[in-house]
N, C-alpha and C positions, 0 to 999 in steps of 0.2 A: 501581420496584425492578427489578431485573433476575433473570432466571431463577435464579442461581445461588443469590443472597437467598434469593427466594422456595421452592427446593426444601429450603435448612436451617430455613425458618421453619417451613413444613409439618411437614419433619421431626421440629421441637424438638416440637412441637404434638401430636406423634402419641406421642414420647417421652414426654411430660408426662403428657397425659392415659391414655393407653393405661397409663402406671404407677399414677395414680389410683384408675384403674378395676378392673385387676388387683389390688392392694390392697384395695381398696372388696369386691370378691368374694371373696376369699383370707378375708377376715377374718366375710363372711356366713357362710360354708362351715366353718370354723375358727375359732368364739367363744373370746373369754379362758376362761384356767382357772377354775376353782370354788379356791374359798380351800382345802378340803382339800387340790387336788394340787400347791400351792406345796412348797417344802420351807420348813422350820420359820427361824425367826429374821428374819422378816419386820418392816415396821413394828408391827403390830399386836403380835408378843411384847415387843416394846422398848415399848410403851404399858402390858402388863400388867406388865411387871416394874418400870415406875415406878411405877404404883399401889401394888403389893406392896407395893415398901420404901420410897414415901414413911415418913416419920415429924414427927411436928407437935414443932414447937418450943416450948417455953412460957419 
C-alpha cells in the first residue's frame, strides 16, 4: 500500500473509532431521560388509550 492509502486508512480508523468512543462517553455521562421528563403523547399513551376504548363485540 502506499503512504497516501495508508495515512487515510489510519485516518478513517481514528474517525470511526474516536466517534465510537466519544459517543460511548457522552452517553455514560448523559443517560436517557426517565419517562417523566418525555413530553406526553408518547408510545405508552397510545397504548393506554387503546385499552380505554377498546370495546368487546358480541
Amino acid at each position: 500500500m502506499t503512504p497516501i492509502s495508508l495515512t487515510f486508512m489510519v485516518l478513517s480508523f481514528v474517525v470511526l473509532w474516536g466517534g465510537l468512543i466519544a459517543s460511548s462517553v457522552f452517553l455514560t455521562k448523559h443517560p436517557e431521560l426517565d419517562e417523566s421528563e418525555y413530553p406526553p403523547g408518547g408510545l405508552e399513551d397510545a397504548d393506554k388509550a387503546l385499552h380505554h376504548s377498546s370495546t368487546t363485540y358480541e
